[in-house]
C-alpha positions in Angstrom: 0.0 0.0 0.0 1.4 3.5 -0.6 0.7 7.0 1.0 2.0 10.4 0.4 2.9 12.9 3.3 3.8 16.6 2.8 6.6 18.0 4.8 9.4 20.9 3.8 13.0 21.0 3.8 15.4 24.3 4.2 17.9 25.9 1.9 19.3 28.9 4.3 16.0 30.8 5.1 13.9 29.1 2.7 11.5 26.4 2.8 10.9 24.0 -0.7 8.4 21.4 -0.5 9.1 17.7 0.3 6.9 15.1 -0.6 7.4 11.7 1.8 5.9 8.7 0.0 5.8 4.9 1.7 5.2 1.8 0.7 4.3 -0.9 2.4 4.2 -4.2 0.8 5.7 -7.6 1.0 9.4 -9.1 1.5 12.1 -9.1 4.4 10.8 -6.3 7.0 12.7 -3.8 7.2 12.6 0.0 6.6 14.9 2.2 3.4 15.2 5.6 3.6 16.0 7.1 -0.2 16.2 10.5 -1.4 19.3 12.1 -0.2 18.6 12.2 3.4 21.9 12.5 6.2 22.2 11.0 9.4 19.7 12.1 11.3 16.7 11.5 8.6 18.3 7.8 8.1 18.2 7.4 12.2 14.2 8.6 11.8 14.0 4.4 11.2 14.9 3.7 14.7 13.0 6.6 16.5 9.3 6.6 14.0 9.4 2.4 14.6 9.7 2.9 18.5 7.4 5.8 18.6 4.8 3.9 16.6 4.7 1.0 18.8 5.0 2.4 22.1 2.0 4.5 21.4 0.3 1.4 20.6 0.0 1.6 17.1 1.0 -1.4 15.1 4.4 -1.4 13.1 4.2 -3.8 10.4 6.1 -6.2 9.7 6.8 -5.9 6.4 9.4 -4.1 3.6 9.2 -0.1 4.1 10.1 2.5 1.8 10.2 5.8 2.4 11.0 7.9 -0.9 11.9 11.7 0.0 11.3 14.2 -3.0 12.8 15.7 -5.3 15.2 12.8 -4.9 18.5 15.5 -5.2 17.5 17.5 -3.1 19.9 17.1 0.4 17.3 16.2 3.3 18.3 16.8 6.7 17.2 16.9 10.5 14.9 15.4 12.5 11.8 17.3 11.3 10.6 14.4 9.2 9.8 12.0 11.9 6.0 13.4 11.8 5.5 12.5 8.5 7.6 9.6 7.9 4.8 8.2 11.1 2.0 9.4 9.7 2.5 8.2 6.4 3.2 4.4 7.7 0.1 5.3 9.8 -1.8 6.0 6.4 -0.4 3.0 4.3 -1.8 0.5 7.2 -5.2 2.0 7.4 -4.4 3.4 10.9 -5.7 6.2 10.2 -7.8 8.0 7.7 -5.4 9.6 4.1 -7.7 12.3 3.2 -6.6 15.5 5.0 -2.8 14.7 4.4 -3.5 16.2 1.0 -4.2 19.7 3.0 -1.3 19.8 5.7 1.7 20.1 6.1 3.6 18.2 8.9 6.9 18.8 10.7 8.0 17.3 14.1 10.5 15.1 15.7 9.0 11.7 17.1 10.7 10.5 20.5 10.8 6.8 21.5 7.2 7.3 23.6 5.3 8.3 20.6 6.2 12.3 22.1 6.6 15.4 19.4 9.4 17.8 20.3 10.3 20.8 18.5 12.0 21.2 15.9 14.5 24.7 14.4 12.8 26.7 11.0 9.3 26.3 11.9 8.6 29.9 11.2 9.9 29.5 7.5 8.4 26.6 6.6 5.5 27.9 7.7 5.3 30.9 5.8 6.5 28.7 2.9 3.0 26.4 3.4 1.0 29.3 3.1 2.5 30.5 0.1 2.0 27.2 -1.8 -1.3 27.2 -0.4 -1.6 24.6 2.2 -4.6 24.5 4.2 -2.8 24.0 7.7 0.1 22.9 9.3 0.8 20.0 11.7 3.7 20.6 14.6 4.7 19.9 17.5 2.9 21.9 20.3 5.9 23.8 21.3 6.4 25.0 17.9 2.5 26.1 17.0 2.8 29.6 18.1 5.8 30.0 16.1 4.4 28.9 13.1 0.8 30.7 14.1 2.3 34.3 13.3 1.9 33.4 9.5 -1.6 35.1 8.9 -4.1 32.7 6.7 -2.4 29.4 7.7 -4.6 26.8 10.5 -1.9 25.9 13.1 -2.3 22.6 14.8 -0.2 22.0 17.6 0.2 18.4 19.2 2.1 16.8 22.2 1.7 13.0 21.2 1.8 10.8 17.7 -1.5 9.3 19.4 -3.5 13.4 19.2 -2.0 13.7 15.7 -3.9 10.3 15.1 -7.0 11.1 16.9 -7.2 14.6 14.8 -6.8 12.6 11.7 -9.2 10.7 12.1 -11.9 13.0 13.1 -12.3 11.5 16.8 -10.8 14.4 18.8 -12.7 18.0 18.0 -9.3 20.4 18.0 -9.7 24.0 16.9 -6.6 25.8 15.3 -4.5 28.0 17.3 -4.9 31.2 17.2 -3.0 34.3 18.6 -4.3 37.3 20.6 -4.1 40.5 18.9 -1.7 41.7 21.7 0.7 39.3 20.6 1.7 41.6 17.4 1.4 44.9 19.2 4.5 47.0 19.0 6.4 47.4 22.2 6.3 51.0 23.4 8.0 50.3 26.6 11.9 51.5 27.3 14.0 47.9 27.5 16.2 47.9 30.0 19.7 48.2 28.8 22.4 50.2 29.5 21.9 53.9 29.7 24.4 56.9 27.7 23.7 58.7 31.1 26.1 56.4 32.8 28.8 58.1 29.8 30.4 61.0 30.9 31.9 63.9 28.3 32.5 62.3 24.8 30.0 64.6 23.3 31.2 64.1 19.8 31.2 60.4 19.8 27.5 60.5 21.6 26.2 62.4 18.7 27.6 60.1 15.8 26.3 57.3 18.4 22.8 59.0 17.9 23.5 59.5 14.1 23.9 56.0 13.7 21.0 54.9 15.3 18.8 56.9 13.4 19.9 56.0 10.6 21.5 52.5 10.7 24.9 54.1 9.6 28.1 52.1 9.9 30.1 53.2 12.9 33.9 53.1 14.2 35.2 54.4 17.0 39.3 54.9 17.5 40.7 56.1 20.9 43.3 55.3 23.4 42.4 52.7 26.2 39.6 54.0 28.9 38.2 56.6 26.7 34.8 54.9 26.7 34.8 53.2 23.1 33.2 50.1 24.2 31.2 51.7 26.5 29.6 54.1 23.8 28.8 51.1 22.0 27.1 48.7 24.3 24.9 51.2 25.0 23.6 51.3 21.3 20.8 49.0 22.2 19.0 51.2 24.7 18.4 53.5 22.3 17.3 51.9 18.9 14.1 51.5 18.2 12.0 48.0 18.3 11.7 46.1 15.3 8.9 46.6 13.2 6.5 43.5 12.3 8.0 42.7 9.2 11.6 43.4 10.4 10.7 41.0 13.5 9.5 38.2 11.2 12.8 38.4 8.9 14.9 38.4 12.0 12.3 35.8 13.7 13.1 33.4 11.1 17.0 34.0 10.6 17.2 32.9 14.4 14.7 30.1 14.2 16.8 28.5 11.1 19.7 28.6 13.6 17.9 27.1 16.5 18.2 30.6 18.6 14.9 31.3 19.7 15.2 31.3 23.3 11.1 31.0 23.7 9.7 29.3 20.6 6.4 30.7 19.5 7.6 34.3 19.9 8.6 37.3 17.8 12.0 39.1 18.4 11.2 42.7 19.2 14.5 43.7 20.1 17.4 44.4 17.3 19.8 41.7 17.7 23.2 43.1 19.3 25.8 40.6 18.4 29.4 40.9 19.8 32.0 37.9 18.4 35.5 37.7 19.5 38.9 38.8 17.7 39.1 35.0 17.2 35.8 34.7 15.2 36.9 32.9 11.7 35.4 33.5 8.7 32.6 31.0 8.5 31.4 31.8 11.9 31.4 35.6 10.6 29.8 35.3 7.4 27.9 31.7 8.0 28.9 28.5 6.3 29.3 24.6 7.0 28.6 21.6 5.2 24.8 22.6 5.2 25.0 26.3 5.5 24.3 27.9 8.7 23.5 31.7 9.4 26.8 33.3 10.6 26.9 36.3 13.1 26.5 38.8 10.3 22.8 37.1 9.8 22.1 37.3 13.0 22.6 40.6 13.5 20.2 41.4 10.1 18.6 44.5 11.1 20.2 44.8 14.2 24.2 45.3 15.0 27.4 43.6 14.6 29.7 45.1 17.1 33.1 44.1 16.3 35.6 45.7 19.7 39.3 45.3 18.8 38.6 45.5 15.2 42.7 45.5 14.7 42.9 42.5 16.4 40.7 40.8 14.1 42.5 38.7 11.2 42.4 40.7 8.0 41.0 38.4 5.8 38.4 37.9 7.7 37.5 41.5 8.1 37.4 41.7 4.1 34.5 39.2 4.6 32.6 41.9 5.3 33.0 44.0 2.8 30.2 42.3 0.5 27.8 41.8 3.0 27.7 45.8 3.7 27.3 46.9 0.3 24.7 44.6 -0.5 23.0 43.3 2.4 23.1 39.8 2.0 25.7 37.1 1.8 25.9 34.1 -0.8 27.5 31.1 0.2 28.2 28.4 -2.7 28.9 24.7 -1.9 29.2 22.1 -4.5 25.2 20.8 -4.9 23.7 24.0 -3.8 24.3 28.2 -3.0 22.6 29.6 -0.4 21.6 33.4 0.6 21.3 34.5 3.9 20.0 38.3 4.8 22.8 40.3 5.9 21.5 43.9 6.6 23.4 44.9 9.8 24.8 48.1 11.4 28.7 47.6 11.4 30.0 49.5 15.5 33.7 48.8 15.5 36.4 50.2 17.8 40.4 50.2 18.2 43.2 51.6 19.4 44.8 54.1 17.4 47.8 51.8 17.6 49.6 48.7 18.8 50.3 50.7 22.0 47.0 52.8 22.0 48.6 56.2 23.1 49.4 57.6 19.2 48.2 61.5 19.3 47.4 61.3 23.2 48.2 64.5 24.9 49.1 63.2 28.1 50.4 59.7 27.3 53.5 59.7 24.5 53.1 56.9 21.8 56.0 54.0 21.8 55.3 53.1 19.0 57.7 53.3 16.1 55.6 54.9 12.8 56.5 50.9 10.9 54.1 49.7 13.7 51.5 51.9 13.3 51.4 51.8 9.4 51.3 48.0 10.2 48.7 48.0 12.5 46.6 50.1 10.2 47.2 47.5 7.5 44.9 45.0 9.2 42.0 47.3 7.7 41.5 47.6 4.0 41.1 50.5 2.4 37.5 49.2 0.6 36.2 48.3 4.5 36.7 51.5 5.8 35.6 53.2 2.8 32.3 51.7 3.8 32.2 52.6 7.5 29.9 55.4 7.4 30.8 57.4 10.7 35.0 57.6 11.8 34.5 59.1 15.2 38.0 59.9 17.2 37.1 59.3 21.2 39.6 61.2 23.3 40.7 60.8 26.8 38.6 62.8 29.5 39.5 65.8 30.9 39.8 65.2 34.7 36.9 67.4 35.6 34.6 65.4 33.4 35.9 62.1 35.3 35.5 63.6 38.3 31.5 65.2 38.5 28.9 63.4 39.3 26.3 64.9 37.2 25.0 62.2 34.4 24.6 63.2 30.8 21.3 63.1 28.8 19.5 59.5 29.4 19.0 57.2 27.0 14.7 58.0 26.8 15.2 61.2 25.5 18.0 60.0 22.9 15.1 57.0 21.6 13.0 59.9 21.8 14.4 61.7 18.7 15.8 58.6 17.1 12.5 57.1 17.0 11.2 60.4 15.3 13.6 60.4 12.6 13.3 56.4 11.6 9.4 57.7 11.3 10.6 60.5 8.7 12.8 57.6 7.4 9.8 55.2 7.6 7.1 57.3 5.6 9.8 58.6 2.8 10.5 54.4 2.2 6.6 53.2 2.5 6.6 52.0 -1.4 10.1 50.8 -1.0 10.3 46.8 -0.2 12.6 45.6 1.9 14.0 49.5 2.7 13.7 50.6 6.4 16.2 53.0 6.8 18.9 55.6 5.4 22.1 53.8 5.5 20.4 51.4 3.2 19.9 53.3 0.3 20.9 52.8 -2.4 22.4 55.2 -5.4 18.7 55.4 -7.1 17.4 56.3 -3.9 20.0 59.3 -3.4 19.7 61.1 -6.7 15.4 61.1 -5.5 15.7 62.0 -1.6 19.1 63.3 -1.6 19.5 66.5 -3.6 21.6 69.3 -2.6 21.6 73.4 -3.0 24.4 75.2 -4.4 25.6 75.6 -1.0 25.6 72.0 -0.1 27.2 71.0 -3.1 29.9 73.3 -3.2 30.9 72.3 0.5 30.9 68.5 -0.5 33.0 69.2 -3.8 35.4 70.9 -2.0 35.9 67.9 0.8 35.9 65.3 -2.2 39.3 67.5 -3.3 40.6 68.4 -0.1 40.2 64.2 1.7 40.1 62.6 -1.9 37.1 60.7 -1.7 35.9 58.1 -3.4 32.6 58.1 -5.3 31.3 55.4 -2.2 32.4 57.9 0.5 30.4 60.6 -1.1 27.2 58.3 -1.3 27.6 57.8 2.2 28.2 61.3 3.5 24.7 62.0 1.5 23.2 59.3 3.5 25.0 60.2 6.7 23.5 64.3 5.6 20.2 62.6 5.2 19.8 61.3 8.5 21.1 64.7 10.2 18.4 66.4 8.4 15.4 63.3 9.9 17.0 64.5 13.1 16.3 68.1 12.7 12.9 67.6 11.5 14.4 69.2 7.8 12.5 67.8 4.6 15.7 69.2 2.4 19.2 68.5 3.3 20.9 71.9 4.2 24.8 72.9 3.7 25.1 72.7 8.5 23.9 69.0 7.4 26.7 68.5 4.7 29.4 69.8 7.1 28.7 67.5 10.4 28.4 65.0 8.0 32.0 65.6 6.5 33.8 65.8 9.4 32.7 62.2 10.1 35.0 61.0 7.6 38.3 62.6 8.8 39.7 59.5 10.5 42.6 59.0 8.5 44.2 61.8 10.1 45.3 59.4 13.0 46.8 57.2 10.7 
């Protein structure tokens, strides 16, 4: 006998469709897996015949195959135990075949007969929807997870024997369904750490709140106790949530990876990701045998903070330098090329050399000008040509150490940020997959980006004076374009071309 079970495999973010087919008939019992699957699909034998038979069902002794298509397609992870069960279930007349055609089913089957949950439920479930299944068939723990896709029925079960009872029409179960405050935007304040706690660094907290609003790149060079890494772990406390479709990109990034600390919920927060000096490439940028999402993925729409960005292997680095240009990141093996989103904001800070005292006032340098030039050499030209905002952070004057009055909180800071990714957020309404300035493109600057005589003539001038490249200019546009959200300015004003300039002045450490 011979049944057919639908279930969904994923390449990077996206889900294709799997069809599982048994048959049942005669010869030596025993169970074949075919269709590409690894090690944990072909192991699905040992767990789906234990499952079956310890949740009284009977396992027949007979030849099984299981077919998984397409046949060259690379199956993988325990997420076909479900269906492989339910289809032996169907090809013994345990339980009735005619609703398999409308679902979709997904689960791993423990040696009890219990479902546990499985990582990528949020993708395949959005993929179901689009090739218009009727419903989808997880484990519980995974059912609000896959319930945020609107239009889809969500049936979440804790045993083989429920999934059984549902198919068969002898247990009355009603799809879940979430409460409208589930999707409601967060208005509240998270509770991170606060720019008040920062003392001086004026400068460095205004290009802090640039970036922000804007979701510019960001690097911050100083000597040692200047406050570089604590500027930038403050970052958090004052960017604003994610929106609904921003949460579901990011939602499904982290539930491909197996990240979600509580399944069946949205990520409101921007992800803040922080890897160490020691990070290699593939953990950077994603990779593997069967690609995983690397750090840069998993800060899509969020940040990527990078602290001792000199200490940090230079071909790595120059990993990045795709990824920020375009905003996604292709990784190619040998049957298959995957793309995983890469939108991040890029926070970085060093030492302005090996000793970290070049250009102090107090401190003298010992380091010999060969040692700078070669600690400089660790960044490329082309990667910090793409950092938007070069911020020198000096050492504190000892009556800023010293007071005890705290700077300007991190509320009021959100406050204007927030206001500005609105301005951001209407200008971009018709634009797909565009939510703020630092991801525009050159199109997009020639519409929303246009400069007076006065602006123009400023920027000219610094593109002689600095020698620019035509990528800097783009991005002290964008950097002048989020300046002018801040001020509540609909055109971008010569004061605007100016702060934005000086932004770019790093190299003057070098």
């Amino acid at each position: 006998m011979l049944s057919r079970v639908w279930s969904a495999a994923l390449i990077g973010i996206e889900a294709l469709k799997v069809g599982v087919e048994i048959d049942v008939s005669g010869g030596l019992p025993g169970t074949v897996i075919v269709g590409l699957p690894d090690t944990a699909v072909q192991e699905s034998r040992e767990r789906v015949k234990a499952g079956l038979r310890n949740s009284g069902f009977a396992f027949p002794a007979r030849r099984i195959v299981v077919n998984l298509m397409p046949a060259d397609l690379r199956k993988e992870g325990p997420s076909f135990d479900l269906p492989i069960s339910v289809g032996i279930l169907a090809a013994t007349d345990q339980v009735n075949p005619d609703p398999l055609e409308r679902f979709l089913f997904l689960g791993e089957v423990s040696l009890d007969g219990r479902l546990h949950p499985i990582s990528g439920v949020l993708p395949i479930a959005a993929a179901a929807a689009g090739l218009g299944f009727g419903g989808v068939v997880v484990p519980k723990a995974n059912a609000a997870e896959a319930a945020v896709v609107a239009g889809l029925e969500v049936y979440g079960f804790e045993t083989l024997l429920e999934v059984s009872q549902f198919l068969n029409h002898t247990q009355d179960v009603q799809p879940l369904v979430l409460k409208e405050s589930y999707f409601q935007h967060s208005k509240s304040i998270p509770a991170k750490l606060d720019l008040k706690d920062v003392k001086g660094q004026a400068h460095a907290k205004r290009a802090l709140e640039i970036a922000a609003a804007g979701g510019h790149n960001l690097i911050f060079v100083g000597p040692p106790g200047s406050g570089k890494t604590m500027l930038a772990r403050r970052l958090p406390g004052i960017l604003p949530d994610l929106g609904f479709q921003e949460a579901l990109e990011v939602t499904k990034i982290h539930s491909v990876a197996g990240l979600l600390k509580e399944r069946g919920t949205l990520i409101r927060d921007r992800p803040f990701r922080s890897p160490h000096h020691s990070a290699s490439g593939p953990a950077l940028v994603g990779g593997g045998s069967y690609p995983r999402p690397g750090e840069i993925s998993l800060a899509h729409q969020g940040v990527l903070f990078l602290d001792e960005l000199t200490e940090f292997k230079r071909d790595v680095l120059d990993f990045l330098r795709q990824p920020l240009e375009d905003g996604f990141v292709t990784i190619s093996r040998t049957r298959q090329t995957v793309v995983f989103p890469a939108q991040f904001t890029l926070v970085a800070s060093t030492n302005p050399c090996p000793c970290g005292y070049f250009s102090d006032p107090i401190q003298a340098c010992t380091c010999t000008p060969r040692q700078r030039e070669t600690y400089w050499a660790r960044l490329s030209g082309p990667l910090m040509d793409r950092i938007d905002l070069q911020v020198a952070v000096g050492r504190l004057k000892p009556e800023e150490m010293t007071r005890q009055r705290e700077g300007e909180p991190s509320a009021a800071v959100r406050d204007r940020i927030l206001a500005a990714r609105e301005i951001a957020r209407q200008r971009f309404a018709q634009q797909e997959h565009l939510y703020s300035n630092g991801q525009m493109q050159s199109r997009h600057l020639r519409q929303w980006c246009q400069l007076d005589d006065a602006s123009r003539s400023i920027l000219e001038a610094a593109i002689q004076r600095l020698g620019l490249s035509a990528r800097a200019m783009d991005r002290i546009l964008k950097v002048a374009r989020t300046i002018a959200d801040l001020d509540g300015q609909g055109q971008i004003q010569s004061n605007h071309i100016a702060e934005a300039i000086q932004y770019r002045t790093i190299d003057r450490l070098q």
